[in-house]
N, C-alpha and C positions, 0 to 999 in steps of 0.2 A: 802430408799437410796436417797439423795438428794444431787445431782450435782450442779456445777456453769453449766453455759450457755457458753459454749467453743465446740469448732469445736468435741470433742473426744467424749465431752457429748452427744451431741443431734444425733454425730453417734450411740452412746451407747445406746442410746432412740430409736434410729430408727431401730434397731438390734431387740430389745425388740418388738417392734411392729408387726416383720416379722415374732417375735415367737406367735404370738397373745397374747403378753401382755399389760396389761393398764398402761399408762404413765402421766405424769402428767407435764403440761407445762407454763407457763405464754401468756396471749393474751393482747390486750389495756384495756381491761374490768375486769379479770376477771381471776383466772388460770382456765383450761380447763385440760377434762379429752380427752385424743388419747386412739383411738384403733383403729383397720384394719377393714374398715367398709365393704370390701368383705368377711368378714370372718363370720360368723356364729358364732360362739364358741367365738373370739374374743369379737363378739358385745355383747353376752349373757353373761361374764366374765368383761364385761363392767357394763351392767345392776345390777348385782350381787354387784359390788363395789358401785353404786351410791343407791342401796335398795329401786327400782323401777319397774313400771312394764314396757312392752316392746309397749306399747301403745300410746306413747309419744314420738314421734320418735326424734334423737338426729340431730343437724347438724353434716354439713362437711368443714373443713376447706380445703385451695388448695394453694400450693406459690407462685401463678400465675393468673391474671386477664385470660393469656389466658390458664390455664386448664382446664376451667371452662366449656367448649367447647366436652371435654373427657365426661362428667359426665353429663349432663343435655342437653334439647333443649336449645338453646337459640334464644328469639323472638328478634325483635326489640326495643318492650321496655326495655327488660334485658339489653340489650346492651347500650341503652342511661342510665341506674342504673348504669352501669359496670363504664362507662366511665366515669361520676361524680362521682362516689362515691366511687371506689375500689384503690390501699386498704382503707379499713375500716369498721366499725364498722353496714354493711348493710348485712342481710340475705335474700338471694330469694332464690324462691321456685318456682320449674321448676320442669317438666314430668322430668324424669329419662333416661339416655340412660341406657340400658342393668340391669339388677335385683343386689337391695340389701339386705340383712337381713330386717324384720318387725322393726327390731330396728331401722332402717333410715329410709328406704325406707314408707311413709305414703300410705295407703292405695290406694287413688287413682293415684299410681304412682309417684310423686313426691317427690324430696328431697328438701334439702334446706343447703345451700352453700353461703360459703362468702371468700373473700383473705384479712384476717386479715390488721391491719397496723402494729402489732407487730411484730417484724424483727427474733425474736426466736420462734414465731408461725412458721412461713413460712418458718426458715432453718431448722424447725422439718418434715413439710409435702413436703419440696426440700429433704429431707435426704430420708425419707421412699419413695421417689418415685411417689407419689399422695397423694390422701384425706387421710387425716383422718376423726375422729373424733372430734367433740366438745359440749362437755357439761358442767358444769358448775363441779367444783371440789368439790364435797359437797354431801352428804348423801342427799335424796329427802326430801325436809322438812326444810333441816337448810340453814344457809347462806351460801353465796356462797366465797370462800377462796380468801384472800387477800395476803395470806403470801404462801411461801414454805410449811412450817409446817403443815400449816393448811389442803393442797391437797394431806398430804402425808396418803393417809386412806387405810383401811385394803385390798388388793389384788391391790394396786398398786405399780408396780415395782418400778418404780423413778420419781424422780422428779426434773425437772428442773430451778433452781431458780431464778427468775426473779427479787429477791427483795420485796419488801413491795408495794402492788401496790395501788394508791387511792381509793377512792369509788369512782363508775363510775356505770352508767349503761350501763344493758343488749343488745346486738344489736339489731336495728330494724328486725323483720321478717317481710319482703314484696313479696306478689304473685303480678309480675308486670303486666301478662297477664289478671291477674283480677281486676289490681287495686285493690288489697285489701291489709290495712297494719294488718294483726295477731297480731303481740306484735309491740308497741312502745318504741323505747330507746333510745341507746345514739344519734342515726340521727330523727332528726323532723318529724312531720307529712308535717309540712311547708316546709321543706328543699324537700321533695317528690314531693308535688306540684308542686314546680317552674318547675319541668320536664312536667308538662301540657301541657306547649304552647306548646310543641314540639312533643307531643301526638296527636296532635290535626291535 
């Protein structure tokens, strides 16, 4: 089922996600797969649609710089990442407040979380109330979906159409307690940098 992006829809989505369904939405990058990352069942019916295993843990999107707050510690240097760079296209990865499925939640604790710049990313995780999910709308292995159509795969309920979206890349994952950047993407290694002096 594939919606436009109007106020009924992304309630319509967000209803769906309280049932533990997997959604399917437009981000700046990318469509992206939701689901209720408290959930159990939700996140394993998530896994199940992407044909992955649960070892790879997914992000969490939030529609808010400050819910970020809810879900994760956050250091000082998150917070000088937050305030450059949010929204947009930066992932950190922060100890966890309180427990989530193997599917998010990585081993030593930590999730990893970003406040999109996509404006129907964030009136989908403003509607469901917190995080979601975000992963990449695509079976493990193939590319990742540019169109509606293409995110519309087998055990996802809808999909919200954002349109034909460009090639872009994937967000940065950055651990900013460690200074470590994981994946590089559409934000620089340089663009991280420049937060040095103020590290320092």
């Amino acid at each position: 089922m594939i919606l436009p992006v109007d106020a009924a829809s992304i309630a319509a989505a967000a209803e769906a996600l309280r049932r533990g369904e997997v959604v399917a939405y437009p981000t700046e990058t990318v469509y992206g797969l939701g689901a209720d990352p408290r959930s159990p069942e939700a996140v394993d019916r998530l896994f199940q649609v992407k044909g992955r295993a649960q070892d790879q843990p997914v992000l969490l999107i939030i529609a808010e710089p400050e819910d970020f707050e809810r879900i994760v510690v956050v250091s000082d240097a998150a917070r000088r990442c937050i305030d450059a760079f949010w929204p947009g296209p930066l992932t950190l990865v922060l100890p966890a407040k309180g427990a989530f499925p193997s599917g998010v939640q990585a081993p030593d604790g930590t999730v990893a979380v970003r406040c999109p710049a996509c404006p129907a990313a964030r009136a989908l995780a403003r509607a469901f109330g917190g995080p979601i999910t975000s992963t990449s709308a695509n079976r493990a292995g193939a590319p990742p979906a540019l169109r509606a159509a293409d995110a519309a795969l087998d055990g996802v309920f809808c999909v919200l159409d954002g349109g034909e979206l460009p090639p872009s890349a994937p967000s940065t994952v950055y651990a900013p307690d460690r200074d470590e950047i994981l994946r590089e993407g559409a934000l620089s290694a340089e663009a991280l940098r420049r937060l040095e002096p103020q590290r320092q």
